[in-house]
ROLUMKOL-601598 format. One line per 5 residues: number of its first residue (from 0); their letters; for each residue x, y, z of N, C-alpha, C, O, CB. Coordinates in Angstrom, 2 decimals, m for minus. Each point is the difference from the previous one (the first is absolute). Glycine has a CB too. Layout:
<pts>
NUM	a	X/Y/Z/X/Y/Z/X/Y/Z/X/Y/Z/X/Y/Z | ...;
</pts>
This chain:
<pts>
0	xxxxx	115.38/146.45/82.95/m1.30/m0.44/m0.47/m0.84/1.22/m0.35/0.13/1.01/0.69/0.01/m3.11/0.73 | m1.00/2.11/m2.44/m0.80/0.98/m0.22/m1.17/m0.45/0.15/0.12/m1.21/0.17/1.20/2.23/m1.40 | m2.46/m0.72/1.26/m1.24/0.27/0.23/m1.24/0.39/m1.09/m0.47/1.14/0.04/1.90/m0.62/1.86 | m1.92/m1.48/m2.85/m0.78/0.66/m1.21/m1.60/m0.06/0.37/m0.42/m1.06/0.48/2.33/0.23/m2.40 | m2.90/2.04/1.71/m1.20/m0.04/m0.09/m0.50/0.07/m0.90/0.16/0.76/m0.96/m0.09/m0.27/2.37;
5	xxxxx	m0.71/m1.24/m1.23/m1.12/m0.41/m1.56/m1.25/1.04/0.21/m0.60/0.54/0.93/1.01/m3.65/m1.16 | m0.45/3.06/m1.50/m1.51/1.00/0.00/m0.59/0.04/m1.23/0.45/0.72/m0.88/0.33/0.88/2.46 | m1.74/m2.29/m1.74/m0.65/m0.09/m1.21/m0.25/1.68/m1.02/m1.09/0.57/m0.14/m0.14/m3.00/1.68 | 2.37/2.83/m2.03/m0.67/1.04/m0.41/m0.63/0.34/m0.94/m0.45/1.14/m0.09/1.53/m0.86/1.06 | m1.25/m1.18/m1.86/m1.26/0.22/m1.45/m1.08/m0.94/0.34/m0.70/m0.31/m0.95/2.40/0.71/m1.23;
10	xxxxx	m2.03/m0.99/3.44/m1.29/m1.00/0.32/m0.68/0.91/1.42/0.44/0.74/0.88/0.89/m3.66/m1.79 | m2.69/2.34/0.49/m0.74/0.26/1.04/m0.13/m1.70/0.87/m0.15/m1.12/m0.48/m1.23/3.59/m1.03 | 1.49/m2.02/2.83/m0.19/m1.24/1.31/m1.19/0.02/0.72/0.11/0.90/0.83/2.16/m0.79/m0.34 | m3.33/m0.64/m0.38/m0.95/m0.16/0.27/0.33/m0.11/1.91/m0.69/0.24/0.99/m0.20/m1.27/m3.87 | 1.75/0.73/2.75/0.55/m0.41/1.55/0.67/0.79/0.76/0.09/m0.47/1.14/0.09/m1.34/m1.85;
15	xxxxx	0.37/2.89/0.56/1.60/0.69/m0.05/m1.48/0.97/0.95/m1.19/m0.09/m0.28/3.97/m0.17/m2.71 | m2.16/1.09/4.06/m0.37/1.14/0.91/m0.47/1.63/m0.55/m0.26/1.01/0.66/2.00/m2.50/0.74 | m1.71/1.27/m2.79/0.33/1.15/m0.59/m0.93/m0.19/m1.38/m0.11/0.84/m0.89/2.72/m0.49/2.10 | m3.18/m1.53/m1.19/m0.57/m0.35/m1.01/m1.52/0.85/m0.13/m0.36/m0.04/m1.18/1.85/m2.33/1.41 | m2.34/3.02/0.52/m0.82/1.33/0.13/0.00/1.14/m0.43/m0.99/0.69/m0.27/0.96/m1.49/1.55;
20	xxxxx	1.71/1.19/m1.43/m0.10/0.94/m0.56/0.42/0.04/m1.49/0.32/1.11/m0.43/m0.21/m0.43/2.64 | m0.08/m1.60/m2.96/0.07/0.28/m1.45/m1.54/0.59/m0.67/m1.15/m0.28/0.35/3.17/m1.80/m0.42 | m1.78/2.53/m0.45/m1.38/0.27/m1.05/m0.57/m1.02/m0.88/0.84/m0.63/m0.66/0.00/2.72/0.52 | m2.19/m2.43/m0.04/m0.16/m0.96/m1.03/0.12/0.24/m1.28/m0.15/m0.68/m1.02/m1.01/m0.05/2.37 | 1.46/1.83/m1.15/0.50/0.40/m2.08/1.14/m0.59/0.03/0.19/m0.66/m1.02/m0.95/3.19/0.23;
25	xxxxx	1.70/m2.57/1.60/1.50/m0.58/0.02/0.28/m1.14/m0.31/1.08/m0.26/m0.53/m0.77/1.40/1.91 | m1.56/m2.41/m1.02/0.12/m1.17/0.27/m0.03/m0.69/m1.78/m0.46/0.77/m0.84/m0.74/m0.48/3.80 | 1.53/m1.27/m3.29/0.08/m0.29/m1.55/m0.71/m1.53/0.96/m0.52/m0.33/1.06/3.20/1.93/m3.22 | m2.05/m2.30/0.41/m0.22/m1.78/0.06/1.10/m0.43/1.29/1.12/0.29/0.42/m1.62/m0.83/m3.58 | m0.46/m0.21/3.39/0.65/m1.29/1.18/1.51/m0.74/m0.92/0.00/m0.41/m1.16/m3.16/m0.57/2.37;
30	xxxxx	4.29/1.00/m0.27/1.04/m0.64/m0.44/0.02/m1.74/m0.38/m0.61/m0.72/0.79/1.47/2.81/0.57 | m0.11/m2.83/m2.64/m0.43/m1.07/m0.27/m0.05/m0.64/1.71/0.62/0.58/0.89/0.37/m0.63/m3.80 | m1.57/m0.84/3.11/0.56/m1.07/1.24/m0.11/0.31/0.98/0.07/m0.74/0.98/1.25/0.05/m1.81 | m1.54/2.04/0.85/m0.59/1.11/1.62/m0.90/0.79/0.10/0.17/1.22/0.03/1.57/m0.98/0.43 | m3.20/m1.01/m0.38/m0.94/0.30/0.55/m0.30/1.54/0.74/m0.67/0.97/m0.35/0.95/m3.49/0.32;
35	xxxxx	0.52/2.25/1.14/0.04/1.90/0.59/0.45/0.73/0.32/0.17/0.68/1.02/m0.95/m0.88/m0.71 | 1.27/0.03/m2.12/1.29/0.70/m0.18/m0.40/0.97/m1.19/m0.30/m0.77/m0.91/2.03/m1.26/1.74 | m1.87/3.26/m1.26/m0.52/0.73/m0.94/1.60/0.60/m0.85/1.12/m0.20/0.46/m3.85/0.82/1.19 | 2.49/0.00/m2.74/0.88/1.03/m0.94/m0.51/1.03/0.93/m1.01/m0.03/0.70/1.18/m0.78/m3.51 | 1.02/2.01/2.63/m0.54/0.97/0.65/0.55/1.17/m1.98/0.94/m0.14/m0.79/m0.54/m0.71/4.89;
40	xxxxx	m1.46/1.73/m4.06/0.26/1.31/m1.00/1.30/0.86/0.46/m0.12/0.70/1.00/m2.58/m0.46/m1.42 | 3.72/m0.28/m0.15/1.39/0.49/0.68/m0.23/1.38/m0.87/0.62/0.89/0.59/1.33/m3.35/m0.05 | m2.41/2.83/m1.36/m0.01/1.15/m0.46/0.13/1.45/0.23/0.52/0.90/m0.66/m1.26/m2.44/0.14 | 0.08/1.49/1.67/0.13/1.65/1.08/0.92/m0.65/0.77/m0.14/m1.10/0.54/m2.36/2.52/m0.18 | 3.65/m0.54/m0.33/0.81/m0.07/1.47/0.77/1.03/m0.17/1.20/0.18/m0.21/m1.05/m2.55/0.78;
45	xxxxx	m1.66/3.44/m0.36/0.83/1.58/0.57/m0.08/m0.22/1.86/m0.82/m0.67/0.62/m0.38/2.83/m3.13 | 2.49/m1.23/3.11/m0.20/m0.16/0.99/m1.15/m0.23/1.27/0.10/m0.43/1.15/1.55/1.20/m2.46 | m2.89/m0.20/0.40/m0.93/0.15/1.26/m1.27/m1.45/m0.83/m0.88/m0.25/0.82/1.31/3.95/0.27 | m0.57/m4.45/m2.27/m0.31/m0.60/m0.42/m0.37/m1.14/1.15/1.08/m0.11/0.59/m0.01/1.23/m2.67 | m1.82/m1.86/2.61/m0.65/m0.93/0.75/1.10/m0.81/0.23/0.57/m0.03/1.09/m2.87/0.18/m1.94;
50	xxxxx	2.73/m1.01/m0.39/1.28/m1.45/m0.57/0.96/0.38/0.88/0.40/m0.63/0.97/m0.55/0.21/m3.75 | 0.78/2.28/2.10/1.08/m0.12/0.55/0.15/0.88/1.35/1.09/0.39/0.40/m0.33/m1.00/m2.73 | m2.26/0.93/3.15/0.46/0.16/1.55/0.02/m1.64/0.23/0.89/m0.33/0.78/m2.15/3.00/0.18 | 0.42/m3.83/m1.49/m0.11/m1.02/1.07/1.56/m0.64/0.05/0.57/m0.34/1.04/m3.42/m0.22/m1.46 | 3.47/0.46/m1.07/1.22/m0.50/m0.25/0.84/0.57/0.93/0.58/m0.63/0.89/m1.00/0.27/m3.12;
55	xxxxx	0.53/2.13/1.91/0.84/m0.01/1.26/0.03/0.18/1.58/1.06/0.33/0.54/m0.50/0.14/m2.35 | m1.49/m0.64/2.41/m0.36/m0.73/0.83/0.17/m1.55/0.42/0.07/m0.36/1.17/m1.12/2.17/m1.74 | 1.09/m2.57/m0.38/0.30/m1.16/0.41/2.23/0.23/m0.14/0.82/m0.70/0.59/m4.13/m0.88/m1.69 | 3.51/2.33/0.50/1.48/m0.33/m0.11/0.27/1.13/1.02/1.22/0.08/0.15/m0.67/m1.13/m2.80 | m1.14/1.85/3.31/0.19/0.59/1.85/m0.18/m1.26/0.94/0.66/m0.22/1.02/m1.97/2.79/m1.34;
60	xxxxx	0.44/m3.26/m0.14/m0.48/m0.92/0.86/1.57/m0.63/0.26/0.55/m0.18/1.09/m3.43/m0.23/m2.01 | 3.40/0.14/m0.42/1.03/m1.65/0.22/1.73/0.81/0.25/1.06/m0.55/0.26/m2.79/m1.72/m2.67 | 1.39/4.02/2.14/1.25/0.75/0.91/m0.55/0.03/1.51/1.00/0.33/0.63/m0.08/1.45/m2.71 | m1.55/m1.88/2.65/m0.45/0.45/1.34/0.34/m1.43/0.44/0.65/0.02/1.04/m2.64/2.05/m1.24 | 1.71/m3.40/m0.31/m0.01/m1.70/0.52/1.46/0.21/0.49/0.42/m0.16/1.15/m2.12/m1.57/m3.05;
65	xxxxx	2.55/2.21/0.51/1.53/m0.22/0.20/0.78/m0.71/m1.42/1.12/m0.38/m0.33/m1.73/m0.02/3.16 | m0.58/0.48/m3.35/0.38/m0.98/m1.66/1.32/0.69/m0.31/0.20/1.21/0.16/m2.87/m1.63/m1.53 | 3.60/m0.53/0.88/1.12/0.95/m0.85/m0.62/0.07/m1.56/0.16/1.07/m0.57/2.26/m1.97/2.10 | m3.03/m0.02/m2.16/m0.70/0.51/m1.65/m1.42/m0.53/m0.07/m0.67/m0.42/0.94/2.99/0.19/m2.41 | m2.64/0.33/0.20/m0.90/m0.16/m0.20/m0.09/m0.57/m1.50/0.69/0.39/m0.94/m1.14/1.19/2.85;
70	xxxxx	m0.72/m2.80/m1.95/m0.63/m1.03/m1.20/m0.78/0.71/m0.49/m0.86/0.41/0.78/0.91/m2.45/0.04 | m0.14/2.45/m1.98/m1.50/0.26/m0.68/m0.32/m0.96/m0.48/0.87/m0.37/m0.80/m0.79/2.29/0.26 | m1.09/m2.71/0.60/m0.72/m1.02/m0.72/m1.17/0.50/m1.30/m0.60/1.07/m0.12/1.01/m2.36/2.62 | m0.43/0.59/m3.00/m1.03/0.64/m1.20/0.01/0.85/m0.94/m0.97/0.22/m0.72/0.15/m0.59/2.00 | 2.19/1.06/m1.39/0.11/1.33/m0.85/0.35/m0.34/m1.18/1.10/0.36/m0.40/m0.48/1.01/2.02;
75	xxxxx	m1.64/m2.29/m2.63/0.00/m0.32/m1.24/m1.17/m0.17/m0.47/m0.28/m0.90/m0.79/2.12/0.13/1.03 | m2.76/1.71/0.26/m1.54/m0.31/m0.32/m0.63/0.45/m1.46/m1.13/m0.08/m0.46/0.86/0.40/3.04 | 1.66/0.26/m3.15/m0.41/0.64/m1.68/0.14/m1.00/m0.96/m0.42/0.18/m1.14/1.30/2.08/1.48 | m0.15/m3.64/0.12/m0.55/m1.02/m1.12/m0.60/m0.76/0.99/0.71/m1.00/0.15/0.98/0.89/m2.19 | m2.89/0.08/2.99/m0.45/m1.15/0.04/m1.46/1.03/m0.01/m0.04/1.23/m0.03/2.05/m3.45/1.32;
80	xxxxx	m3.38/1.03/m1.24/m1.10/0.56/0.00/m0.44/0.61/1.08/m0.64/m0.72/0.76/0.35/m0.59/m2.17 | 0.41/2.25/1.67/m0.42/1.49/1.47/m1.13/0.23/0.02/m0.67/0.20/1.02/2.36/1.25/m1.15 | m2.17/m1.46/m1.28/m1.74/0.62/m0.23/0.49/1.67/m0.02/m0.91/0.82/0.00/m1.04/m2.96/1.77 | 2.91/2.47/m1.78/0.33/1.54/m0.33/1.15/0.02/m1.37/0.80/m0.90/m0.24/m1.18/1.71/3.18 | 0.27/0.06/m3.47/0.63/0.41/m1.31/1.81/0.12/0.69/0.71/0.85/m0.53/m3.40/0.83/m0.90;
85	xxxxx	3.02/m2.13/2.03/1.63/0.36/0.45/1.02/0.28/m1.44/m0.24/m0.39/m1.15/m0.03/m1.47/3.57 | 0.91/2.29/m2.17/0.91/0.17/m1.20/1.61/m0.34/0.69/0.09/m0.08/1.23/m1.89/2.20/m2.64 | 2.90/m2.29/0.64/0.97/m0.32/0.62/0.34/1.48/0.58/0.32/m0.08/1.19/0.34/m2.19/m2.64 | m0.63/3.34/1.06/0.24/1.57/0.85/m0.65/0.15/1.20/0.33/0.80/0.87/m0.21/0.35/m2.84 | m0.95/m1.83/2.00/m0.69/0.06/0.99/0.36/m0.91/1.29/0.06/0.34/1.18/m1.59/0.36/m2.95;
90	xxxxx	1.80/m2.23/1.05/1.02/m0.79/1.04/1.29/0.48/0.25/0.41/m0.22/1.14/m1.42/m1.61/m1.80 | 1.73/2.40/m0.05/1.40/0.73/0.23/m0.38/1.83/1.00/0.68/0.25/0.99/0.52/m1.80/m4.05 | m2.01/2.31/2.71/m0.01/0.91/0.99/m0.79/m0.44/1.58/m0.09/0.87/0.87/0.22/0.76/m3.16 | m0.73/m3.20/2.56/m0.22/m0.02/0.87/1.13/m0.65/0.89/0.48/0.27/1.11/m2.67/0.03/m2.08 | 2.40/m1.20/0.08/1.24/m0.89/0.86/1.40/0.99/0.18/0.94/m0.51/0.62/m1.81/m2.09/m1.86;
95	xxxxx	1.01/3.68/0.85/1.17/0.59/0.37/m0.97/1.32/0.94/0.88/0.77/0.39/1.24/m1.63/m2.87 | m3.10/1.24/2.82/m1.07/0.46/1.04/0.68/m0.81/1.13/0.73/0.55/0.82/m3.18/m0.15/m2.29 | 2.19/m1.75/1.51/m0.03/m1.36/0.93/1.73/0.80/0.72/0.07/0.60/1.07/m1.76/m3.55/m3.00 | 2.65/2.75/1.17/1.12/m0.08/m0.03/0.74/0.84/0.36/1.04/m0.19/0.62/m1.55/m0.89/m1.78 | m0.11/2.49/0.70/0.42/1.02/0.99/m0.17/0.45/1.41/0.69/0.56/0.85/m0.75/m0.22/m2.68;
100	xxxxx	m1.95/m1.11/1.64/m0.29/0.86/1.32/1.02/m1.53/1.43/0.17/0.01/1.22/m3.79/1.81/m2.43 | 3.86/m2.47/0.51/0.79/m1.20/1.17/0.91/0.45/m0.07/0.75/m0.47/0.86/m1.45/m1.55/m0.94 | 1.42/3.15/m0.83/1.65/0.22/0.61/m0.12/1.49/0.72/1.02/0.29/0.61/0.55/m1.73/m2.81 | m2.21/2.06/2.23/m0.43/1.06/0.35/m0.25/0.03/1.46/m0.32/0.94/0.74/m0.42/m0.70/m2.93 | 0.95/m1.38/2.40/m0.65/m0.62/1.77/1.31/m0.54/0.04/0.43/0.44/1.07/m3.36/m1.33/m0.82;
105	xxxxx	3.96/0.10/m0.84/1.07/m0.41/0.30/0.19/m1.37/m0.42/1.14/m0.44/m0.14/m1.17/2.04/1.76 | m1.21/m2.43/m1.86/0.15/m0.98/m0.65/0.21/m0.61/m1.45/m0.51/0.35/m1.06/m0.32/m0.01/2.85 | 1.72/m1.36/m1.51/0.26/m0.46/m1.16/m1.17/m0.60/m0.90/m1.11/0.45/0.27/3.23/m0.71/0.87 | m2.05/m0.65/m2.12/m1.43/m0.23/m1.04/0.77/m1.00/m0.59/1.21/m0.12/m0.16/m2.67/2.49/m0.44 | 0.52/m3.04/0.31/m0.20/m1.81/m0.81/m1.27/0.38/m0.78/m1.17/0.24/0.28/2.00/m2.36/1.84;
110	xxxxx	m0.12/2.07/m3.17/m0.67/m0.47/m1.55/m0.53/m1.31/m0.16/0.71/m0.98/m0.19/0.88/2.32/m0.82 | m2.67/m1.37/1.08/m0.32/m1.54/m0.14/m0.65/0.27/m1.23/m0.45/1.08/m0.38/0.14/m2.20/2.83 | 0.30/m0.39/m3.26/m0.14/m0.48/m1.65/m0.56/0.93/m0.96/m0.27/m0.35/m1.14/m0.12/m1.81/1.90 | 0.27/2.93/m0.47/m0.15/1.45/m1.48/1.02/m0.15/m1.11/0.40/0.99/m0.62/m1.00/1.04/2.34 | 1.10/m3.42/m2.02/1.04/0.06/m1.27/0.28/0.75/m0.85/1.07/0.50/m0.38/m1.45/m1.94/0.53;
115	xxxxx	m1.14/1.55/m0.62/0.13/1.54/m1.52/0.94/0.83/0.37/0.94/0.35/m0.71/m3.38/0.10/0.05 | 2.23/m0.11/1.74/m0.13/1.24/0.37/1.53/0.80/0.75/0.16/1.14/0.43/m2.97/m2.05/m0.21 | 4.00/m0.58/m0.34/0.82/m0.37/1.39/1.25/1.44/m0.47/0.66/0.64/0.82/m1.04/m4.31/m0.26 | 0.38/3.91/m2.38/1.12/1.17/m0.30/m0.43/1.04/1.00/0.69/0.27/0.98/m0.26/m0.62/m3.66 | m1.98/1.14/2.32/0.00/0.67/0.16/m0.20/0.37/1.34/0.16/1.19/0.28/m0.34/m1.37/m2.33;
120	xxxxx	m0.30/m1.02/3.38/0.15/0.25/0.98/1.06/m0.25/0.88/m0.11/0.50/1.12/m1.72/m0.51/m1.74 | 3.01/m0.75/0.33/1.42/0.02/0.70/0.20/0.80/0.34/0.33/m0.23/1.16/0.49/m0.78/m1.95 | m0.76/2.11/0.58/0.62/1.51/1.01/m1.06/0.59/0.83/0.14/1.16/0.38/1.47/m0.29/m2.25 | m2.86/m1.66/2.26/m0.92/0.58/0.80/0.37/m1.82/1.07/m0.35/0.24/1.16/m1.96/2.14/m3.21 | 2.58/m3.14/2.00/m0.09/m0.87/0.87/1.21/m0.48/0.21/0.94/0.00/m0.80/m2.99/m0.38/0.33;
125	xxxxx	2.03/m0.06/1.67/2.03/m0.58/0.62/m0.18/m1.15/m0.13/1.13/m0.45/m0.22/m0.15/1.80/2.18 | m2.16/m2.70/m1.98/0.12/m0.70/m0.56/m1.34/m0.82/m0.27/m1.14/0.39/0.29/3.43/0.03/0.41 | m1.93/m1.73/m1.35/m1.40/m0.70/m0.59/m0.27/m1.13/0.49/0.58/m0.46/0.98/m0.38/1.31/m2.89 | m1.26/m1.51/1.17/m0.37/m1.16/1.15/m1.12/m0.42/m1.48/m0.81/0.75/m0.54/1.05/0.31/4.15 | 0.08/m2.42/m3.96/m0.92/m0.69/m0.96/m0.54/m1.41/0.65/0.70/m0.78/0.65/0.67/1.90/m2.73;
130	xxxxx	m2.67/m1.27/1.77/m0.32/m1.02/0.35/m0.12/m1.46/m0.97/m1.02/0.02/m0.68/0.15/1.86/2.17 | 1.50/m2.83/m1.63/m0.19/m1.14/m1.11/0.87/0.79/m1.10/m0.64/m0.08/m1.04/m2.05/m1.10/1.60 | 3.74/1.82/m0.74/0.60/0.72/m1.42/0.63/m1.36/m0.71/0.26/m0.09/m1.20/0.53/2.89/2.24 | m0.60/m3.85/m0.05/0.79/m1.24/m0.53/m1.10/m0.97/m1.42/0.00/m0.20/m1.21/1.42/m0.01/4.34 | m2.03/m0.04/m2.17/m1.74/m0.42/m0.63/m0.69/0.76/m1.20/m0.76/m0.48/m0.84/0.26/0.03/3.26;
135	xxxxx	0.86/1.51/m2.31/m0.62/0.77/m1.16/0.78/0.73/m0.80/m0.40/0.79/m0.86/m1.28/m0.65/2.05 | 3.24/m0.51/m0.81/1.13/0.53/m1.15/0.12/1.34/m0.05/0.08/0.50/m1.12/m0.51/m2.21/m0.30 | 0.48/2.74/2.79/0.29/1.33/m0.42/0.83/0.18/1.25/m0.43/0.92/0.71/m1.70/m0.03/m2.28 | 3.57/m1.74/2.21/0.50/0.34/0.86/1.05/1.38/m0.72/0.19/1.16/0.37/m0.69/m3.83/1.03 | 1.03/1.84/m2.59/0.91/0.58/m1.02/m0.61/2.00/0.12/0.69/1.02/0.02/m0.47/m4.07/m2.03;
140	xxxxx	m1.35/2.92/2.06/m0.40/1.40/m0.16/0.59/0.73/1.01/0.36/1.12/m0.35/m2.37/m1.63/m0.64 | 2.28/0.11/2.46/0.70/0.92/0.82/1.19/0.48/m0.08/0.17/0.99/0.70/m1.34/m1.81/0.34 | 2.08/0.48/m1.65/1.27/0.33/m0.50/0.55/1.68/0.25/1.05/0.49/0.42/m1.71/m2.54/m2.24 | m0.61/2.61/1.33/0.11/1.30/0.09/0.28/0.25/1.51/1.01/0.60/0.36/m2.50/m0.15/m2.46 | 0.42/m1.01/3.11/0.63/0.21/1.27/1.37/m0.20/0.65/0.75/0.69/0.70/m2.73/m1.05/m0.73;
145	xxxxx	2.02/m1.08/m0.59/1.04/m0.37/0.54/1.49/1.00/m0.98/0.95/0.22/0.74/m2.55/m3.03/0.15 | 1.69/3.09/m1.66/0.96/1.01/m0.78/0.18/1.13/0.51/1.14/0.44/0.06/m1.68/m1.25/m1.83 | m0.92/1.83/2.44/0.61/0.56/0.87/m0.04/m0.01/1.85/m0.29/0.82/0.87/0.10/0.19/m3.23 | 0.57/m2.20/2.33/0.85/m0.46/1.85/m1.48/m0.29/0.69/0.00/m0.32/1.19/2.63/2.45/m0.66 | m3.41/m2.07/m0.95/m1.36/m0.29/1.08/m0.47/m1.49/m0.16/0.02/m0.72/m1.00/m1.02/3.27/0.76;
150	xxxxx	0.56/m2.80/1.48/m0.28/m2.00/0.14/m1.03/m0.10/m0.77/m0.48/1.04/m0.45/0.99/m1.82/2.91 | m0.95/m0.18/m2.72/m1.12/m0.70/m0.59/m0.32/m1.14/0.80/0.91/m0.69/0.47/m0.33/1.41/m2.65 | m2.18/m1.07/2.47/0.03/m0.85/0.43/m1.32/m0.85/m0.47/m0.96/0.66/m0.39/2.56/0.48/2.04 | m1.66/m2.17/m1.62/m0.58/m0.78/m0.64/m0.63/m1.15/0.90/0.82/m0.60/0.69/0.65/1.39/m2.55 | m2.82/m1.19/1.95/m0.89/m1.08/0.55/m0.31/m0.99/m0.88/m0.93/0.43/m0.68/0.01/1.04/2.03;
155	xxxxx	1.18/m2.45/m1.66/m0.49/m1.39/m0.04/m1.31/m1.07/0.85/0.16/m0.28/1.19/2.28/0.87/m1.77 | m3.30/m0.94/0.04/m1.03/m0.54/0.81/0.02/m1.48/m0.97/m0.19/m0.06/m1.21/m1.42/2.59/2.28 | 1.86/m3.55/m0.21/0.07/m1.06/m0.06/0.55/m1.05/0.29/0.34/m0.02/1.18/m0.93/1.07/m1.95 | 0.94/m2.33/m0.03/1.59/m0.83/0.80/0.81/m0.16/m0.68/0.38/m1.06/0.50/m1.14/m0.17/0.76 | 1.74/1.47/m2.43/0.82/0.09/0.36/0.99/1.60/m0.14/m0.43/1.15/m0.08/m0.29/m3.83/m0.22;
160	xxxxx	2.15/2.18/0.31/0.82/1.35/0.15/0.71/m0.27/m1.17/1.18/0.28/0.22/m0.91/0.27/2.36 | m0.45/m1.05/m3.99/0.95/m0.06/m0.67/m0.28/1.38/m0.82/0.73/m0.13/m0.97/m0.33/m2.59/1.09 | m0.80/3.49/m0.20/0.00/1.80/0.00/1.60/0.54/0.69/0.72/0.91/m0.44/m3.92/m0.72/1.05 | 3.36/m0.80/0.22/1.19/0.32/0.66/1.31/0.33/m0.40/0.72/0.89/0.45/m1.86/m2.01/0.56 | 1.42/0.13/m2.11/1.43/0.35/m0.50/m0.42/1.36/m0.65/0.42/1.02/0.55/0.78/m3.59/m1.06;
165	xxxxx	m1.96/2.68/m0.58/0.05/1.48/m0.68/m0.29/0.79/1.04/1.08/0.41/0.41/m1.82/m0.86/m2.67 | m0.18/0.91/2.96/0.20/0.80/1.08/1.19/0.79/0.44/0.38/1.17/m0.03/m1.82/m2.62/0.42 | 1.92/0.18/0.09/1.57/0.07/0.58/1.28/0.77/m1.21/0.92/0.79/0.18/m1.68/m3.49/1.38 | 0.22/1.95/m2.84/0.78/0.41/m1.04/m0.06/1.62/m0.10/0.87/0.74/m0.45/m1.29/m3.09/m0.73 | m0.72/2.67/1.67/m0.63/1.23/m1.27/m0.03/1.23/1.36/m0.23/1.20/m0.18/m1.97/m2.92/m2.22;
170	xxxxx	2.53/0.98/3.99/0.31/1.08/0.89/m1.52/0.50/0.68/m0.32/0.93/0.75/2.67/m0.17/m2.35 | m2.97/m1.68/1.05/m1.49/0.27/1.06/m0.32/m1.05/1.01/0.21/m1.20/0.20/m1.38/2.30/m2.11 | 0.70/m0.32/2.32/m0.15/m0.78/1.73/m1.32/m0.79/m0.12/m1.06/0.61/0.20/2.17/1.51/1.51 | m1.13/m3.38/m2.01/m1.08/m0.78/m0.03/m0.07/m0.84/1.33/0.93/m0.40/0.70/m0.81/0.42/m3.26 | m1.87/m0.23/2.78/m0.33/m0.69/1.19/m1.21/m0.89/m0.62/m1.00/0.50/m0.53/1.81/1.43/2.47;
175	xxxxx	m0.60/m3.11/m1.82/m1.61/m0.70/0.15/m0.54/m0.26/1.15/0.51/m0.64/0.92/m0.14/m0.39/m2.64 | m1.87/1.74/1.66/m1.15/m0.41/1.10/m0.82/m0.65/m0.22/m0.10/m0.18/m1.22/0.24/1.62/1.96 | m1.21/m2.17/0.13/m1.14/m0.20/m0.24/m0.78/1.20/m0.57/0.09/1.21/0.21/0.23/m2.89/1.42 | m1.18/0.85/m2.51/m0.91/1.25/m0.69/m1.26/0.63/1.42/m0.94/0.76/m0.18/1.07/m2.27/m2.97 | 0.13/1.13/3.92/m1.15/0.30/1.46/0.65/0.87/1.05/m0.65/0.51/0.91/m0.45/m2.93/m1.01;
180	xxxxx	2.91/2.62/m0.11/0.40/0.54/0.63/0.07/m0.29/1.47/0.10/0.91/0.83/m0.53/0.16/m2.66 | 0.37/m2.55/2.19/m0.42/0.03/1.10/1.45/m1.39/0.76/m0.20/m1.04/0.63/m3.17/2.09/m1.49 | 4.78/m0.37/0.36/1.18/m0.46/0.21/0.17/m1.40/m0.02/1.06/m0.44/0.44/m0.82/2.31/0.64 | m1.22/m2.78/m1.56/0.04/m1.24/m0.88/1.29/m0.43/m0.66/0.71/m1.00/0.15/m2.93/1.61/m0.54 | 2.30/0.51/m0.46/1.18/m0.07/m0.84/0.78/1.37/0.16/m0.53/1.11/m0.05/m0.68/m2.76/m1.64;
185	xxxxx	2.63/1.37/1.91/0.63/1.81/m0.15/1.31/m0.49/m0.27/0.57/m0.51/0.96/m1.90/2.31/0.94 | 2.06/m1.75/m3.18/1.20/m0.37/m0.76/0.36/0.70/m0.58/m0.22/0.08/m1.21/m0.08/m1.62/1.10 | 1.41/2.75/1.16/0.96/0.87/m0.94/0.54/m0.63/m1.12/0.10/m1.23/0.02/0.53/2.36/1.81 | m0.30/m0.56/m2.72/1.04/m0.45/m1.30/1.63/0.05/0.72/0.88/m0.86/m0.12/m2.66/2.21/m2.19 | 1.82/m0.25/2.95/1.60/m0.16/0.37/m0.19/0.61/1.52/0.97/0.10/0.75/0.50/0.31/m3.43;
</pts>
């Protein structure tokens, strides 16, 4: 069994222990549907940069718990509205920032839904994790992972599992949950 920690790393958490020390220059637009939940400006992440002491700090945090990897959540904030100018260089030198400083500690890394982006970050992540790719027609896009030997894995929120056969077909590990996460629903594909 392995062990994954999650960590919002292109959002600000209104909630999270650590949420004090960002800067308010950092903070962008509120995420659709999450209230207090902000864009964060990924732009600086020289080592001594605010982002990336708190970032890595939180991925000491989840080597010190015992995590074997680590989720980045959010690291696609250059096409959605941030309220900052992001550029895709800018999402690609942060998310491979993300990626090193977690193997650098020993942990592995999950790519979560940055599609654009999945060529050029495969050799910075061991594997991925999409949420709804069935629903919105971009499971096909992981291929690249799966071509070279790394899992893919895939969430479903709703009822049913007929996502399942392609899944199964296409070698990704699909699960449907409740969209609340709150083990309602939990239906491996295989």
């Amino acid at each position: 069994m392995r062990v994954v920690c999650y960590i919002s790393g292109g959002s600000y958490e209104a909630w999270r222990p650590d949420a004090g020390q960002f800067p308010a220059s950092a903070l962008g637009r509120n995420l659709d549907g999450w209230p207090d939940e902000r864009w964060l400006d990924i732009r600086e992440i020289s080592p001594r940069s605010p982002l990336a002491r708190i970032m890595t700090a939180r991925i000491d945090m989840c080597r010190t718990k015992g995590f074997d990897a680590v989720e980045f959540d959010n690291v696609d904030g250059y096409v959605n509205q941030t309220g900052f100018p992001l550029t895709a260089a800018d999402q690609l030198a942060y998310n491979r920032f993300l990626a090193d400083t977690a193997h650098a500690r020993g942990l592995s890394t999950v790519m979560k839904n940055d599609i654009d982006q999945i060529d050029d970050l495969v050799d910075y992540f061991d594997m991925a994790l999409n949420e709804e790719c069935s629903r919105y027609n971009e499971c096909g896009r992981y291929q690249t992972f799966i071509a070279a030997g790394k899992p893919v894995f895939h969430a479903e929120y709703g009822s049913s599992t007929a996502f399942c056969a392609a899944d199964n077909a296409a070698n990704i590990n699909g699960v449907l949950f409740s969209l609340d996460l709150d083990d309602s629903a939990y239906r491996p594909c295989r």
